[in-house]
C-alpha positions as CSV (number, residue, x, y, z in Angstrom):
1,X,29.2,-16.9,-3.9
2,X,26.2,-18.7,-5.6
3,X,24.3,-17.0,-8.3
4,X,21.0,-18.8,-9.0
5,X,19.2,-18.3,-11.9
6,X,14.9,-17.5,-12.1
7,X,14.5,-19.3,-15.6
8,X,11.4,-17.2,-17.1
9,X,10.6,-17.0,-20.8
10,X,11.5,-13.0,-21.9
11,X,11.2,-12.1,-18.2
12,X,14.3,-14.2,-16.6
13,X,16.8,-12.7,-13.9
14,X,19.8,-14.0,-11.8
15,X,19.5,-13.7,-8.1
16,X,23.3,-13.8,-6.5
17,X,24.2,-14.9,-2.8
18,X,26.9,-13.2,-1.9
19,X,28.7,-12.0,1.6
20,X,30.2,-8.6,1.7
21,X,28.6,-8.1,-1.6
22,X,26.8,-4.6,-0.5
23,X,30.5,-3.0,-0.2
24,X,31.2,-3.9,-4.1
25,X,27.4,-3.9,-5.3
26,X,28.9,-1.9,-8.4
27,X,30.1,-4.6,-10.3
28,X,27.3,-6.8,-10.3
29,X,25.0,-4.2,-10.5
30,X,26.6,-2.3,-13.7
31,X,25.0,-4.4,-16.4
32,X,21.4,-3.5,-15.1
33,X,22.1,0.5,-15.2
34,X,21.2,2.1,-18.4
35,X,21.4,5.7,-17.4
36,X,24.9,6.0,-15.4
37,X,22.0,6.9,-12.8
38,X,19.9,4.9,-10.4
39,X,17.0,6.0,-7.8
40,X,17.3,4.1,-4.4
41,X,14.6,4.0,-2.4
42,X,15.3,2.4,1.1
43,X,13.5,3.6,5.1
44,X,14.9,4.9,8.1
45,X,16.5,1.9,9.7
46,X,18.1,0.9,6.9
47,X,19.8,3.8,5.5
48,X,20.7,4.6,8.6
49,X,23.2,1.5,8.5
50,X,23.4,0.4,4.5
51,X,22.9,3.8,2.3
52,X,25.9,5.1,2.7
53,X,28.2,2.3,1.7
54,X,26.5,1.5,-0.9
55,X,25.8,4.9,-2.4
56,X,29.3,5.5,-2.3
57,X,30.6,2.3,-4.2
58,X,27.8,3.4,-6.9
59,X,29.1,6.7,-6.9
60,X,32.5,5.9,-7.3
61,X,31.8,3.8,-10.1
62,X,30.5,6.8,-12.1
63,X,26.6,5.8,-11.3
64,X,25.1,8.8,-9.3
65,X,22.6,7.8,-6.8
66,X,19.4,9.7,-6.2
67,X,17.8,8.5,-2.8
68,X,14.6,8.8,-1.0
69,X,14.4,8.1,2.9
70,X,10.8,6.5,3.6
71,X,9.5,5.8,7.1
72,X,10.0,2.1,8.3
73,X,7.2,-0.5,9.1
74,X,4.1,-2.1,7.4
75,X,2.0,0.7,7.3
76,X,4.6,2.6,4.7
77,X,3.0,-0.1,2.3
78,X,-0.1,2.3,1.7
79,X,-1.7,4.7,-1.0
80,X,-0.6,7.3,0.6
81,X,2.9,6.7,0.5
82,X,3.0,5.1,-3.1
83,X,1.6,8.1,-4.2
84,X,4.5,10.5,-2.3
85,X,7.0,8.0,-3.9
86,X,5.7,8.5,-7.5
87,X,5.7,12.0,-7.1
88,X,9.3,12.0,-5.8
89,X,10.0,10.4,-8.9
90,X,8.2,11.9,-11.4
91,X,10.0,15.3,-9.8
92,X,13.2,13.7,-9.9
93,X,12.7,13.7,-13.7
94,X,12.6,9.2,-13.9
95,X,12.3,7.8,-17.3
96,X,11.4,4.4,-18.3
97,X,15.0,4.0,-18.7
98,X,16.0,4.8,-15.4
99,X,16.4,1.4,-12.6
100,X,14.8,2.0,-9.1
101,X,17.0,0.1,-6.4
102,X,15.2,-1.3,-3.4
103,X,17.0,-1.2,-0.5
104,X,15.5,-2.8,2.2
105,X,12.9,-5.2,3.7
106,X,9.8,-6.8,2.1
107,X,7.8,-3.4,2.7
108,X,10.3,-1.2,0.4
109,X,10.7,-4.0,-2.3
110,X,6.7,-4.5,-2.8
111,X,6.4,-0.7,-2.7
112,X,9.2,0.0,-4.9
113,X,8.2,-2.8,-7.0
114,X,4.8,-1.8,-7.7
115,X,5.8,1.8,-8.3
116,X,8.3,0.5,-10.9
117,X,5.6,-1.2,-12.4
118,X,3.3,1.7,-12.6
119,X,5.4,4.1,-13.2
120,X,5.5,5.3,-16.8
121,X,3.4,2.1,-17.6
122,X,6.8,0.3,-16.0
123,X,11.0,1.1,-15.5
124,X,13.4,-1.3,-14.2
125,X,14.2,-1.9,-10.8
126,X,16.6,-4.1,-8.4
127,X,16.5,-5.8,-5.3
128,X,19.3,-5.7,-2.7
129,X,16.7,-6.9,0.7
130,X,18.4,-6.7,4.0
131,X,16.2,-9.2,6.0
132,X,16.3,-12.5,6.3
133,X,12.6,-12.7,4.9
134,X,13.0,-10.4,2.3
135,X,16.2,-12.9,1.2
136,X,14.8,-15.9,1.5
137,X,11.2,-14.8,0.5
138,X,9.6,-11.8,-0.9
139,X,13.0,-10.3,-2.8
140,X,12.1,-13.6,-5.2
141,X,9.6,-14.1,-7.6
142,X,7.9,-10.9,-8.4
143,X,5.0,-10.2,-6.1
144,X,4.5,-6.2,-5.6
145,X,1.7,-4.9,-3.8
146,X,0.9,-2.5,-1.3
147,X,-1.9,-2.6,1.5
148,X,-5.4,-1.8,1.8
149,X,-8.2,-1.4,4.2
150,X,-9.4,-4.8,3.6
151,X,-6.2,-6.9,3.9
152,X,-2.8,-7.3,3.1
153,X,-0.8,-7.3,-0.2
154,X,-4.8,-6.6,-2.1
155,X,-3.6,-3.9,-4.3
156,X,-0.3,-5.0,-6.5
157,X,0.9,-7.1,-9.6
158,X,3.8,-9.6,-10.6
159,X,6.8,-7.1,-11.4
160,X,10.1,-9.5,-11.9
161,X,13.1,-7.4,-11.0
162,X,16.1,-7.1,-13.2
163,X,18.5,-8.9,-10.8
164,X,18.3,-9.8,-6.8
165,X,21.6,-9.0,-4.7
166,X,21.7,-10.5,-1.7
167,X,24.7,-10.1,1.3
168,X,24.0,-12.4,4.0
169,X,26.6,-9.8,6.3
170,X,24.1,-7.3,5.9
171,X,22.0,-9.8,8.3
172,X,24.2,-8.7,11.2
173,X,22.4,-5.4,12.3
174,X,18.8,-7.2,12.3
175,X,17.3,-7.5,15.0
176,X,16.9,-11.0,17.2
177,X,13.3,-10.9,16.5
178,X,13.1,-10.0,12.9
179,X,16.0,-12.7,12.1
180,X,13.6,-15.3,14.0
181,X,10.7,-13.8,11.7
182,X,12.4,-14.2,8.2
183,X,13.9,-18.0,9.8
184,X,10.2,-19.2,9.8
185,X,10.0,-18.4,5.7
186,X,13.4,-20.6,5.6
187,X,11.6,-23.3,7.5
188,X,8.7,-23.4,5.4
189,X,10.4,-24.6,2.2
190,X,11.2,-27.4,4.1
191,X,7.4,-28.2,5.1
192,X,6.4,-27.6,1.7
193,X,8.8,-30.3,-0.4
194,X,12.1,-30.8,1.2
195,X,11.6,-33.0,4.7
196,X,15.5,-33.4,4.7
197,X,15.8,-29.6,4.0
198,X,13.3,-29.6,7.2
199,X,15.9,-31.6,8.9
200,X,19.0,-29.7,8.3
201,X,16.6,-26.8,10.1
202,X,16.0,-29.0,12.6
203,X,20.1,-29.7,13.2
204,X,20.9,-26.1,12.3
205,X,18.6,-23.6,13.7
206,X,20.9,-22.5,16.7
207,X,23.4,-21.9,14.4
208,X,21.9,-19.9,12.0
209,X,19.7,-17.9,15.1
210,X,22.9,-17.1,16.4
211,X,24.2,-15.7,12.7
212,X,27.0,-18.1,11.7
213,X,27.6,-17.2,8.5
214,X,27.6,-20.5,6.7
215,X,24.5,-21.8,8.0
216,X,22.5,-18.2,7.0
217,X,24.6,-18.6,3.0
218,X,23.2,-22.4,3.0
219,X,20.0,-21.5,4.4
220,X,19.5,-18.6,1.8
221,X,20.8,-20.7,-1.0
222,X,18.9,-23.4,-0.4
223,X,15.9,-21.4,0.1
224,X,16.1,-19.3,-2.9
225,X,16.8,-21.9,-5.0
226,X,13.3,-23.8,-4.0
227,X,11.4,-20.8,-4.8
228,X,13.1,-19.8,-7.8
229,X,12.2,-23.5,-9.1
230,X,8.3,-22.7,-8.3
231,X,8.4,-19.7,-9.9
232,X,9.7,-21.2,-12.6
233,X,7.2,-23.2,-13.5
234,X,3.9,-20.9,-11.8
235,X,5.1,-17.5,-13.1
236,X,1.6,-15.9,-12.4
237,X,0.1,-18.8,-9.9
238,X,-2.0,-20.1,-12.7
239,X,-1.5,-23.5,-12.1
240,X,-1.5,-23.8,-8.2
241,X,1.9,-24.3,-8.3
242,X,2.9,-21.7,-6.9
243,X,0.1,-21.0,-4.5
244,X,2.3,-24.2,-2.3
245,X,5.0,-20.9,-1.3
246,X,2.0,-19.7,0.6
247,X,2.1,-22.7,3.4
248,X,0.8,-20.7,6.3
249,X,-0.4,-17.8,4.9
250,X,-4.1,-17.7,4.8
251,X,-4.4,-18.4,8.8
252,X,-1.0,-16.4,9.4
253,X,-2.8,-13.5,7.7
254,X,-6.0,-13.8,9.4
255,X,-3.6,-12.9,12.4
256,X,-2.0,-10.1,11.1
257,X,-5.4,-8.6,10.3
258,X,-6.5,-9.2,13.6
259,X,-3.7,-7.5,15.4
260,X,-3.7,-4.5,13.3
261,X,-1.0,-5.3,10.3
262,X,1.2,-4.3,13.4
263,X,4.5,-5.0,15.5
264,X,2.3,-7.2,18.1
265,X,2.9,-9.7,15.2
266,X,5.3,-9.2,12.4
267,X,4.6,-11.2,8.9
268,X,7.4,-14.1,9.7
269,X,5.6,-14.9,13.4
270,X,2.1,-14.8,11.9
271,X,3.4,-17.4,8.9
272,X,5.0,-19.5,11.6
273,X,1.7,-19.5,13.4
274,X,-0.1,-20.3,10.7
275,X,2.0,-23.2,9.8
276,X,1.5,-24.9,12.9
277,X,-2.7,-24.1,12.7
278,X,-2.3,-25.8,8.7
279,X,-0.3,-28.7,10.2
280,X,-2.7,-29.1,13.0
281,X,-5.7,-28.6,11.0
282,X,-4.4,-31.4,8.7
283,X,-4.8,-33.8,11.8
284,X,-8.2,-32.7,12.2
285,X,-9.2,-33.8,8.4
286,X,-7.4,-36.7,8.7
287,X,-4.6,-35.8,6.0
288,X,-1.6,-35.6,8.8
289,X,-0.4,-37.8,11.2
290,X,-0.5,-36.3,14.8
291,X,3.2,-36.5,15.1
292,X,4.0,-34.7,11.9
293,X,2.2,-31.9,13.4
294,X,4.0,-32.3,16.9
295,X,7.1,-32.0,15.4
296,X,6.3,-28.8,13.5
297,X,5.2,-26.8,16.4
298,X,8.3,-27.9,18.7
299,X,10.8,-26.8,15.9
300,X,9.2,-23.3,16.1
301,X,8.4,-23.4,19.7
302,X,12.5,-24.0,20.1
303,X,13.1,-21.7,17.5
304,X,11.9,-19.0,19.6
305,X,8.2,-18.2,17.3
306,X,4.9,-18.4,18.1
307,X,3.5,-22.1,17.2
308,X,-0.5,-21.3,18.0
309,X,-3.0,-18.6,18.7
310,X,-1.7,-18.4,22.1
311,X,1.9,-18.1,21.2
312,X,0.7,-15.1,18.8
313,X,-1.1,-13.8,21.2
314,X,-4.8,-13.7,19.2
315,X,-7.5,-14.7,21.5
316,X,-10.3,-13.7,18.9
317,X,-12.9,-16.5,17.6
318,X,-12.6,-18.6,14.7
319,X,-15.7,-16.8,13.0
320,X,-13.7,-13.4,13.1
321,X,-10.4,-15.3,12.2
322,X,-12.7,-16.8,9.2
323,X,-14.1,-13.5,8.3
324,X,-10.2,-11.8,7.7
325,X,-10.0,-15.2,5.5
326,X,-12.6,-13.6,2.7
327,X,-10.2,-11.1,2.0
328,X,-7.7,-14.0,0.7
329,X,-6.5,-13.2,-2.6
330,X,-6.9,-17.0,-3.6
331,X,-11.0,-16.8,-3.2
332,X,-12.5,-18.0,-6.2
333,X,-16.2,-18.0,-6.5
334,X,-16.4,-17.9,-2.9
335,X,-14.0,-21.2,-2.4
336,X,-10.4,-20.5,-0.3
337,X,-8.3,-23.2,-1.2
338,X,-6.2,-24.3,1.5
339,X,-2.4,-25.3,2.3
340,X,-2.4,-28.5,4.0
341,X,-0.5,-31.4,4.4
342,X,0.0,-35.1,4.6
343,X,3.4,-34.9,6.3
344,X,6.6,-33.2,6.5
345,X,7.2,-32.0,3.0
346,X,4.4,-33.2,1.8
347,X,2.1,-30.0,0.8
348,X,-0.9,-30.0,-1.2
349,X,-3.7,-27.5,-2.3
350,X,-7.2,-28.4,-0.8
351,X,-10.2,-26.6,-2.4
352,X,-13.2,-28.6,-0.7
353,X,-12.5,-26.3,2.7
354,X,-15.6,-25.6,4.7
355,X,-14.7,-22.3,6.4
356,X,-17.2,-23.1,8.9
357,X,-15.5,-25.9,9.7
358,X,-12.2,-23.4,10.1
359,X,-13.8,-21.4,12.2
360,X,-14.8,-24.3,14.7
361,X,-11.5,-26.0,14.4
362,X,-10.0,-22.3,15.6
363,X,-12.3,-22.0,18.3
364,X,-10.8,-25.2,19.3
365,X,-7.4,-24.8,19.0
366,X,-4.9,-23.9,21.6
């Protein structure tokens, strides 16, 4: 058991690692339920494996559990369906008192986020995530958003949660591919600032790919601890701290926009994609060392995720690639700053990118 703490002035919460944890969530959940009441919000695949253990250790603890069924996959993340959701609530009779649990993926914790956030001008809510990503990632540090027409995560604001409960056992029912997925976020908070966290990935994947149960605690630890320390000190991404947790995001989604937001590439393969292209693209400019670069792509190659446009399966040019790129929520005054990096572990923020020189490099790349 670890229990890691997000150290934020007036807005702080612990996040606790814990195996089997889902089966006695009451007990660390009590002290963040004001009502004896709690509304969990979760989607199909889930509850059909997760709601009803934990519903009925709530229940039994005297907390009665209100729970609302939401279809699975990205495209939940949507007006449409944040609007059903407040309405479910607002029926329900939800106060400003009440806490909303998120049980699920990253989809249901943004949404369920961001209607906690809204809702009443803002109620509690908690995070119990059941994918690797959502564990390691998106469970952490308060992002909420939902979707948009022009890109992904555009509509949303920083919501921290109350508290973060997190059973790596719960791990065992996902799937190969989504396990691979949330395994590239683990891998990135290596490339960021860690190159021996990078190693132990290196040494440790097959273990953790094939669910052994102390590699996936370290891995989690580890990884929730590195962005709990960012967040930390980049609450709100003022500084450009935080913007280093989003290593292989701006070209991962440029791929997700380009394949539709859909299951041709989930989030983790377009991040792992991406990581490669910002390693790569490093070379190019002269920051990065050919091998560095090398040695990324192989680790996710073996790893089983895509490592290029190939891998990902996105065959579009680098001028349409560039053009999902304005959407970025880091534009400022028409400047993308950039993830890139010097090495392994060695991250930094460049804001002199020539997107034109993005979109040639894509056209170029593999």
């Amino acid at each position: 058991m670890n229990r890691i703490s997000v150290d934020l002035a007036g807005n702080g919460y612990d996040i606790l690692v814990d195996s089997g944890s889902l089966y006695a969530a009451a007990a660390p959940l009590r002290p963040h339920i004001h009502n004896d009441r709690v509304f969990l919000i979760t989607d199909t695949n889930v509850a059909a494996k997760w709601l009803e253990p934990l519903q009925t250790g709530l229940q039994k603890s005297g907390i009665k559990v209100i729970s609302h069924i939401l279809p699975a996959g990205e495209q939940t993340k949507s007006w449409a369906v944040l609007e059903q959701l407040t309405d479910w609530l607002l029926d329900e009779g939800a106060e400003r008192s009440d806490t909303l649990i998120a049980l699920g993926g990253g989809v249901i914790g943004d949404l369920t986020g961001f209607a906690a956030s809204i809702l009443k001008r803002g109620c509690h809510f908690i995070q119990i995530p059941t994918s690797l990503l959502a564990q390691v990632d998106s469970s952490v540090g308060g992002k909420t958003a939902i979707n948009s027409r022009a890109g992904k995560n555009l509509i949303g604001r920083f919501n921290q949660p109350k508290f973060v409960l997190i059973d790596p056992l719960v791990l065992a029912s996902l799937s190969d591919r989504e396990l691979r997925a949330g395994y590239a976020e683990v891998v990135k908070y290596g490339l960021i600032n860690n190159a021996p966290f990078f190693e132990w990935c290196e040494e440790n994947a097959t273990a953790l790919l094939n669910r052994d149960p102390d590699a996936l605690s370290y891995a989690i630890t580890q990884s929730v601890q590195a962005k709990a320390g960012i967040v930390a000190e980049d609450e709100k991404e003022l500084s450009g701290r935080r913007a280093l947790l989003n290593l292989g995001h701006t070209f991962g989604h440029a791929l997700e926009a380009e394949t539709g937001y859909s299951s041709r590439l989930v989030h983790g393969e377009a991040v792992a994609a991406g990581m490669a292209l910002a390693f790569h693209y490093s070379v190019k400019r002269g920051h990065c060392d050919e091998a560095e670069a090398r040695r990324v792509e192989s680790h996710l190659k073996n790893s089983g995720l895509p490592h290029s446009l190939k891998s990902a399966s996105v065959s579009a040019s680098g001028e349409r690639l560039v053009q999902h790129m304005l959407h970025d929520k880091k534009m400022t005054a028409g400047n993308l700053p950039f993830l890139l990096a010097t090495g392994i572990g060695q991250t930094f923020l460049a804001d002199d990118v020539d997107l034109q020189d993005v979109a040639a490099f894509l056209d170029q790349a593999e």
